[in-house]
C-alpha distance (Angstrom), angle and dihedral (degrees) to the residues before:
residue distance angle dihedral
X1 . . .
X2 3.54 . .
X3 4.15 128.8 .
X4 3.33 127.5 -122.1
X5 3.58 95.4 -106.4
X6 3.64 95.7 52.9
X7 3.50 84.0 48.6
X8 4.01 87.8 60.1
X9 3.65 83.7 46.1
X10 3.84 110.7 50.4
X11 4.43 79.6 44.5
X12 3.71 86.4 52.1
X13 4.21 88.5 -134.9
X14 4.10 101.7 147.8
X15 3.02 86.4 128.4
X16 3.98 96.5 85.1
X17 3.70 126.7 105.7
X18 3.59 141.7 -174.1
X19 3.92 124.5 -123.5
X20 3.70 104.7 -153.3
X21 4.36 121.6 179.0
X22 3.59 79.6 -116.7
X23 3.85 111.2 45.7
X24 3.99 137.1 -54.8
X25 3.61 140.5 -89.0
X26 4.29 124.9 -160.0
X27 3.53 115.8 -147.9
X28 3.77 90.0 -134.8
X29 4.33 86.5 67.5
X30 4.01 88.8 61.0
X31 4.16 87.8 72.4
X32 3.57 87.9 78.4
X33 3.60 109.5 6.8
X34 3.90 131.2 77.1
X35 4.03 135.1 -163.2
X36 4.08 86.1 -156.6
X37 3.74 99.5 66.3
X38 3.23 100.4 -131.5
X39 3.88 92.6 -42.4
X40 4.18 97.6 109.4
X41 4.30 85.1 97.9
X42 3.92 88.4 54.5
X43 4.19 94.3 45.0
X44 4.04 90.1 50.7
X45 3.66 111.5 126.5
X46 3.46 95.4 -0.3
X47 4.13 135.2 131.7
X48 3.83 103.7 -115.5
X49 3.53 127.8 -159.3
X50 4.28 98.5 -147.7
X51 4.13 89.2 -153.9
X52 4.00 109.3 156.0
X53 3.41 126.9 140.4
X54 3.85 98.3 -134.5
X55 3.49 119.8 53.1
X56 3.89 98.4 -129.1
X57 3.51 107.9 74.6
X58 4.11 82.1 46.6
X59 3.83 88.1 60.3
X60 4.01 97.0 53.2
X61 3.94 91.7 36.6
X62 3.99 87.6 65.9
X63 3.56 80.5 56.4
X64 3.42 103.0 45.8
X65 3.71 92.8 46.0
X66 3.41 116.5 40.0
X67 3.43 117.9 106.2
X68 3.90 88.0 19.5
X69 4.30 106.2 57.8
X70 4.01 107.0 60.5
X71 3.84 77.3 -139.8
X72 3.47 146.6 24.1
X73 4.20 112.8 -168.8
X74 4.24 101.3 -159.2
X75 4.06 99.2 -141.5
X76 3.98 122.7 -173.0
X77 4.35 122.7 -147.2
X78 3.61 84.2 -114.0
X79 3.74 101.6 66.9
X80 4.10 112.5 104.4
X81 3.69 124.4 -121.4
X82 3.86 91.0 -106.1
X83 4.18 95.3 49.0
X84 4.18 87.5 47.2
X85 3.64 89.0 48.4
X86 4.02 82.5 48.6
X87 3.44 100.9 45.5
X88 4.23 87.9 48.0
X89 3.75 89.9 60.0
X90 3.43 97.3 43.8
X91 4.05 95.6 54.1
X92 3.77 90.3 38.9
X93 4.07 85.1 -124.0
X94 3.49 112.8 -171.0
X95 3.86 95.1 -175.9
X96 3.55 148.0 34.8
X97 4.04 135.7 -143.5
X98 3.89 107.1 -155.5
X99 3.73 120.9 163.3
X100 4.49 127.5 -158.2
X101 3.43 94.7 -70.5
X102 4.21 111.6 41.2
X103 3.58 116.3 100.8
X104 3.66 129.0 -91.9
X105 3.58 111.1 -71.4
X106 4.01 117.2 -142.0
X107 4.04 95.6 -178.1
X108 3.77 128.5 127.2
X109 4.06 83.7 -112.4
X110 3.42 136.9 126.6
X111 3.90 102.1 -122.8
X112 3.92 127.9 -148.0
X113 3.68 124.6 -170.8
X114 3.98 123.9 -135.3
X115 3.73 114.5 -140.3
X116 3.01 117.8 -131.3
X117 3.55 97.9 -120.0
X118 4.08 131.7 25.3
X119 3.77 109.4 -93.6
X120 4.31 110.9 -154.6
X121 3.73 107.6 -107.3
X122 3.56 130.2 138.0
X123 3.56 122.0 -88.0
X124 3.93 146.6 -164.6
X125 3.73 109.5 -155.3
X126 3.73 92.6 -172.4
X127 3.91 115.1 163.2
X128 3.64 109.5 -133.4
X129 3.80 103.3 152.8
X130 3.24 141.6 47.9
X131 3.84 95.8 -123.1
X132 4.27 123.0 -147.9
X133 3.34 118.4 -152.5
X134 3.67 109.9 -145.2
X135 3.79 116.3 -143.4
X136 3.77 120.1 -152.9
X137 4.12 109.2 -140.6
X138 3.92 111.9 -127.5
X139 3.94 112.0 -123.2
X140 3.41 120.7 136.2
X141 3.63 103.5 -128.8
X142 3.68 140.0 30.4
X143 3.76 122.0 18.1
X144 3.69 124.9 -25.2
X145 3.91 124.4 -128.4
X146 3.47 122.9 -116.1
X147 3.75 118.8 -126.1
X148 3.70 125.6 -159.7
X149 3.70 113.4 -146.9
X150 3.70 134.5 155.0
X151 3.83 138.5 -151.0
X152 3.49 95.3 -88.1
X153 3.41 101.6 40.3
X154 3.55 88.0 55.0
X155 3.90 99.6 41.2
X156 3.67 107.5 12.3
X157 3.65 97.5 102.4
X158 3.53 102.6 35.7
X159 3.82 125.9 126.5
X160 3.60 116.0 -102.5
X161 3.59 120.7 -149.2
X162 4.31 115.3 -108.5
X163 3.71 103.4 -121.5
X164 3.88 98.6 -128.0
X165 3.98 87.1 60.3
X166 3.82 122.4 111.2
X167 3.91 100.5 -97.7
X168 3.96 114.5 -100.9
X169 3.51 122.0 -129.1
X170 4.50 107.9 -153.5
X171 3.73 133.5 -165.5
X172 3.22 140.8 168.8
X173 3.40 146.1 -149.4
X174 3.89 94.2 -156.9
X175 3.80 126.2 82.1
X176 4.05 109.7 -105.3
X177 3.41 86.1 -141.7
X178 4.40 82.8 71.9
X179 4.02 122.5 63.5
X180 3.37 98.4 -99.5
X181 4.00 103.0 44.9
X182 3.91 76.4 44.4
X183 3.69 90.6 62.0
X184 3.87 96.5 46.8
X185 3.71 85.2 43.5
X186 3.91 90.5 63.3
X187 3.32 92.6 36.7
X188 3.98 91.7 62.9
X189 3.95 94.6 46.6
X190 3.50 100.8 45.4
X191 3.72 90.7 49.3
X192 3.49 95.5 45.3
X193 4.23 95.3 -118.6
X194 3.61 138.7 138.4
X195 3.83 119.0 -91.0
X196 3.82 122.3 -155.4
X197 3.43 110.5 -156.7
X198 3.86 122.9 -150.8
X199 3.47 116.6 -139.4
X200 4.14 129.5 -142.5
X201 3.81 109.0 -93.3
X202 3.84 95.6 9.9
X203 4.25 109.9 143.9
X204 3.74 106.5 -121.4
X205 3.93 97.5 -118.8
X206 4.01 81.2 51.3
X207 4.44 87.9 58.8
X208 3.67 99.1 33.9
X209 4.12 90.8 44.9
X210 4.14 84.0 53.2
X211 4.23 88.4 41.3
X212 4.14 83.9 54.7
X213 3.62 96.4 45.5
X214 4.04 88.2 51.5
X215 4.04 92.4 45.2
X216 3.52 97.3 -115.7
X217 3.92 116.2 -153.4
X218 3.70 103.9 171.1
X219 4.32 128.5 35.2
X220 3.61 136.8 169.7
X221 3.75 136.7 -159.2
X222 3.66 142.6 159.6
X223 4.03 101.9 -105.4
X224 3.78 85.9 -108.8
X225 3.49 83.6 66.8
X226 3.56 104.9 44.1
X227 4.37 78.9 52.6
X228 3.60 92.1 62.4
X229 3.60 92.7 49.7
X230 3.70 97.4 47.6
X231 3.62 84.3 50.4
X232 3.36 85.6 55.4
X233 3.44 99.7 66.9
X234 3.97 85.9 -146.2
X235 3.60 92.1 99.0
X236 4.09 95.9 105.8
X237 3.68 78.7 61.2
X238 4.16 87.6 96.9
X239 3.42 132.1 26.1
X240 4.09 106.6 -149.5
X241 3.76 126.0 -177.7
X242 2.96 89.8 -153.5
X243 4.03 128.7 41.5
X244 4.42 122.0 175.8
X245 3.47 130.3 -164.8
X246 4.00 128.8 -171.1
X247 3.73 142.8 116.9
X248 4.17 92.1 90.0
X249 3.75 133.7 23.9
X250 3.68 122.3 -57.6
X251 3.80 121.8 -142.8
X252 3.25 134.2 -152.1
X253 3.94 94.3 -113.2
X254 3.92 94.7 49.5
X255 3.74 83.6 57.3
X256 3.35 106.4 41.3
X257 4.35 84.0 49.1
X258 3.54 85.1 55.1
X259 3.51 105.8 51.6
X260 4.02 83.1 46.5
X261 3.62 88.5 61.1
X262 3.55 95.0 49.5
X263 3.06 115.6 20.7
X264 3.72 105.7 170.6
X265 3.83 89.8 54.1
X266 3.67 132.6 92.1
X267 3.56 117.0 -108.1
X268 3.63 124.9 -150.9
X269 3.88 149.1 157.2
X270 3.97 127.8 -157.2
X271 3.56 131.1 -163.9
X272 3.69 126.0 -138.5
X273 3.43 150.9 131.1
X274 3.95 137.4 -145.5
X275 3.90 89.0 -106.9
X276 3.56 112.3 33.0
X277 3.82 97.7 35.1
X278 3.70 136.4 -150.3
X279 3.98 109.8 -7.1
X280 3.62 96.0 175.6
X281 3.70 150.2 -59.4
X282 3.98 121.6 -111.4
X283 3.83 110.5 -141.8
X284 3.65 95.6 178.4
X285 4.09 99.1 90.3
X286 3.96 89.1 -124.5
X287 3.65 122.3 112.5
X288 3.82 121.2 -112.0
X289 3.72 117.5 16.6
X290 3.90 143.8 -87.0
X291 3.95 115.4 -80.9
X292 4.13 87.4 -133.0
X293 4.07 81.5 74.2
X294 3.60 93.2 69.3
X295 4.45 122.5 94.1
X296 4.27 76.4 -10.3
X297 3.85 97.1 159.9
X298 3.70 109.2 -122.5
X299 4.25 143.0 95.1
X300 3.22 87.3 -52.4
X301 3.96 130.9 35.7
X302 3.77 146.7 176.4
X303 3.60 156.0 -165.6
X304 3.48 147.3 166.5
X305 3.64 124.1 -120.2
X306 3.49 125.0 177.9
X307 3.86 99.2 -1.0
X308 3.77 84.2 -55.2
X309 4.22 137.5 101.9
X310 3.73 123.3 -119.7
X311 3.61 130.8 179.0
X312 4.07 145.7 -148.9
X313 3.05 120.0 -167.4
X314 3.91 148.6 136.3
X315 4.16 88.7 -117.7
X316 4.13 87.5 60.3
X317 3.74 115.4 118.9
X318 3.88 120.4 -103.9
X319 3.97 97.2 -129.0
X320 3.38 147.8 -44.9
X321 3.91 120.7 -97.0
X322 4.11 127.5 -116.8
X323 3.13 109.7 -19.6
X324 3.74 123.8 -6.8
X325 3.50 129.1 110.1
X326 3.90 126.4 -70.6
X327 3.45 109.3 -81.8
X328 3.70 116.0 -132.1
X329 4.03 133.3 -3.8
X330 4.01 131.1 -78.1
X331 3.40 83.8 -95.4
X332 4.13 93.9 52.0
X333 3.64 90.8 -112.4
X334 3.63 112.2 141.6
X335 3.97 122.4 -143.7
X336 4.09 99.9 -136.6
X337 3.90 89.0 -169.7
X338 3.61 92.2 -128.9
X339 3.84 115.2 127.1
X340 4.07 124.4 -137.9
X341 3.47 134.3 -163.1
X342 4.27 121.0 -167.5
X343 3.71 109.4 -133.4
X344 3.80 120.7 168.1
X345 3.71 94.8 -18.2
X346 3.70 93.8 -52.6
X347 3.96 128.4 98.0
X348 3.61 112.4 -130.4
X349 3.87 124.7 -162.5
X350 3.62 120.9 -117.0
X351 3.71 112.6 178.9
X352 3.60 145.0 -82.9
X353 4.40 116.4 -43.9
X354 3.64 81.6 -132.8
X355 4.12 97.5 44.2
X356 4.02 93.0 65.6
X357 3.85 117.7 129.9
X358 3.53 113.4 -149.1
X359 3.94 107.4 -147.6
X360 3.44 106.4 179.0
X361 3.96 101.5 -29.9
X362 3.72 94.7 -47.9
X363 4.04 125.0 106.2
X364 4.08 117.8 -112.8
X365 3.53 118.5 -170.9
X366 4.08 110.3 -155.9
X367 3.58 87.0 -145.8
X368 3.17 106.0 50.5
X369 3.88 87.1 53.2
X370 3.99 92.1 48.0
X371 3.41 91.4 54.8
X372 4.15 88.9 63.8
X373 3.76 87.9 54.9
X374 3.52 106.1 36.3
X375 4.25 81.9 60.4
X376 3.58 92.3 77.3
X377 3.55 112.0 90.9
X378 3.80 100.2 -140.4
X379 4.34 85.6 58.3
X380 3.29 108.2 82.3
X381 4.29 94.0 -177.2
X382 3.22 133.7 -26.5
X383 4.52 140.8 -169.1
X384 3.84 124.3 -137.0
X385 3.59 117.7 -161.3
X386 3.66 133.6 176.1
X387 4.08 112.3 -118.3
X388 3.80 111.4 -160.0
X389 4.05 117.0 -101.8
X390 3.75 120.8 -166.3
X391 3.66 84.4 -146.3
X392 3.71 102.4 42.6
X393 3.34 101.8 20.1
X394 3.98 87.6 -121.9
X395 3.93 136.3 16.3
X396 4.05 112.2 -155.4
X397 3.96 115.3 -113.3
X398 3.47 123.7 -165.7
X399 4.16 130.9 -157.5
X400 3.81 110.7 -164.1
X401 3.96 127.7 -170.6
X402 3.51 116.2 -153.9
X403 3.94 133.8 -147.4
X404 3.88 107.9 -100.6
X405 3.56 92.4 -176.1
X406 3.99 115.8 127.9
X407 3.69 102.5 -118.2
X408 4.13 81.9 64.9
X409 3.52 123.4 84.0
X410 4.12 107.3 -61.8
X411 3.89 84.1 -144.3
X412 3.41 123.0 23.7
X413 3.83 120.5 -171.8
X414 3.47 100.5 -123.4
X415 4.30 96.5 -161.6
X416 3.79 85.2 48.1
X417 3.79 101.5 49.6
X418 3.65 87.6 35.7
X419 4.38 86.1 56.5
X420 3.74 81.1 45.9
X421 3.80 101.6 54.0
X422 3.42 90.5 49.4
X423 3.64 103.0 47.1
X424 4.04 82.6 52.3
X425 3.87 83.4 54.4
X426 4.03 90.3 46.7
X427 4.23 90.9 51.3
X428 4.12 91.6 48.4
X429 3.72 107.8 35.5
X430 3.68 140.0 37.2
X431 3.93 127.5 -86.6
X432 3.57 95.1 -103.2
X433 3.95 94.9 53.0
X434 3.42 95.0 52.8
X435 3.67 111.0 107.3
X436 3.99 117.2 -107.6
X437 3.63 87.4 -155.7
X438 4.23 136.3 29.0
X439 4.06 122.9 -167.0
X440 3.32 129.6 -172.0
X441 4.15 110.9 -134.5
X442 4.00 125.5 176.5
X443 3.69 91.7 -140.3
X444 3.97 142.3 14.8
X445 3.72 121.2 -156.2
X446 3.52 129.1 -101.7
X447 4.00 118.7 -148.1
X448 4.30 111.4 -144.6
X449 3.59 92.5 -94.4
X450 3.98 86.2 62.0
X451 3.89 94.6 -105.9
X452 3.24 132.0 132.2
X453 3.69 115.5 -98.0
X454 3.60 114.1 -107.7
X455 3.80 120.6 -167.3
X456 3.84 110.0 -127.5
X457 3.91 84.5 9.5
């Protein structure tokens, strides 16, 4: 198997570099330059616990270590003392990579500190593991799963970019640290391209001003993400070729607002999930995806089982660690949890298997209901919950966010639009999805993997 950085090598990409809020770093500097101080020797075949604050010194770690660590454990800021300690016990880490600004570690571990630059010393970049990459699942409460991956399942089948091509510039709104900054992560190394990395707290005009400056080509978000920034109004900020969407559902309106705000760009939304990988990306600027897709022979193949989508492919996950449940089928098909439903040819996404609110013994998909209200142009994103009922057993409630741009209504009459939103609900979706109660909120929370936070999720 072959490390990341002899990946870069054999695709002759030095040329990468990573845009930081706080400075850059070039690939081609990491041939003779080190974060770890001299401390890569002492790390070699260990489990490591990647737990910085900033995402840079996270980005060249993976580079430094791969093929030397017999583990690397991808931690997020956001992770409490008690699910670090968790996740440390789990992967049997035996060290920790910290940098000035993480928290205080209080872990049996022996801790190393990034710099926050490469210093020139001499290194040996010998490959003498085969390194996993552990994968931290993204729910918002309780303990995360841990996801074995490797190099190659992560980047095997990525695109590489023709050299004759104008050279891409990526960001992200995601953390690398999660699958799908991950992906664009890979994507920028192996093609040799700038990466502008976001950074935790950072104000959205603040990351797409730094994106501009750069020249950015090609960004991802989840679509919660991409809502914040339309409701920005800083979105004319860039001007992508190139704009991606995954990590939750994509409607039809977030779409369609997208391709309104740049409309010389592509548009498109993946799917995927931490285990089963990348099942494909939908060009087509509709939501959900064609019919044909599905039990399509190929690398990578699908079908739906139950209502739900599961996925082979060579990009799926080996395992999970202790004690979580067996990832994948007999057959190495991998339930992503996600339910489907065929309508007019096209497979549109419902919610999460594990996100249904049961109102009275029928199903209700939050989604499905969001994607009513988040139609109206003055709602810029909205949250439906289920709120328990001693009759029903739960009543759907629904927080919207509305546009306070300008060139909408200067006063909107909240009782009236609120009547309206739910008689749009009451035309599209059945009596018992229909939410018994609408609020008005200024903001809804986003979780670090740039979803919306779910209670119970």
């Amino acid at each position: 198997m072959t490390s990341l950085w002899e990946m870069c090598a054999l695709n002759g990409t030095p040329g990468a570099t990573f845009l930081a809020r706080d400075g850059e770093v070039r690939l081609s500097a990491l041939s003779s330059a080190s974060i770890l101080s001299g401390k890569l020797e002492a790390l070699r075949g260990r489990c490591i616990l990647l737990a910085t604050y900033d995402q840079l010194p996270t980005a060249i770690a993976l580079l430094e270590l791969d093929g030397v660590a017999r583990r690397l454990v991808l931690c997020t800021p956001d992770l409490t003392p008690a699910q670090l300690s968790a996740v440390a016990a789990t992967a049997e880490a035996d060290a920790i990579l910290i940098d000035e600004r993480a928290a205080p570690v209080a872990l049996p571990l022996e801790t190393f500190n990034a710099r926050a630059r490469p210093s020139a010393e001499t290194l040996q970049r010998r490959r003498t593991h085969a390194t996993e990459w552990i994968l931290l699942t993204s729910g918002t409460t309780g303990q995360p799963k841990l996801v074995v991956h490797d190099v190659t399942s992560l980047a095997g089948a990525l695109p590489r970019q023709p050299p004759s091509e104008q050279p891409m510039v990526w960001s992200t709104f995601y953390d690398i640290r999660r699958y799908g900054g991950l992906q664009i992560y890979l994507r920028a190394v192996l093609s040799g391209s700038a990466l502008v990395l976001s950074s935790a707290g950072e104000p959205v005009r603040e990351f797409l001003m730094r994106a501009a400056s750069a020249g950015v080509t090609h960004i991802s978000g989840t679509p919660s993400h991409w809502r914040r920034a339309l409701m920005s109004g800083d979105t004319g900020i860039i001007r992508p070729d190139y704009v991606r969407l995954s990590g939750e559902v994509a409607d039809q309106t977030v779409l369609d607002s997208l391709k309104a705000a740049y409309p010389n760009a592509r548009v498109a939304h993946a799917f995927a999930s931490t285990e089963a990988g990348v099942a494909f990306d939908v060009n087509d600027g509709l939501a959900g995806f064609p019919a044909e897709l599905i039990e399509q022979p190929g690398s990578i193949e699908m079908k739906v089982q139950d209502g739900t989508l599961w996925i082979r492919s060579g990009r799926t996950a080996t395992r999970y660690l202790g004690n979580a449940a067996t990832l994948g089928s007999e057959d190495r098909y991998v339930d992503t949890g996600d339910m489907v439903e065929l309508e007019g040819g096209r497979y549109h996404f419902r919610g999460r298997k594990g996100g249904i609110i049961n109102v009275g013994g029928l199903k209700v998909y939050p989604e499905e209901v969001e994607s009513v209200l988040n139609a109206d142009p003055r709602v810029q994103m909205s949250r439906v919950l289920g709120r328990r009922n001693p009759i029903t057993g739960a009543v759907i409630v629904a927080e919207v966010v509305l546009h306070d741009r300008e060139d909408m209504q200067p006063e909107i009459n909240r009782d009236s639009l609120k009547d309206e939103l739910l008689q749009a609900c009451r035309r599209a979706l059945a009596a018992h999805k229909v939410p018994a109660m609408l609020r008005f909120v200024p903001s809804l929370e986003l979780t670090a993997a740039g979803k919306l936070v779910r209670p119970g999720a």
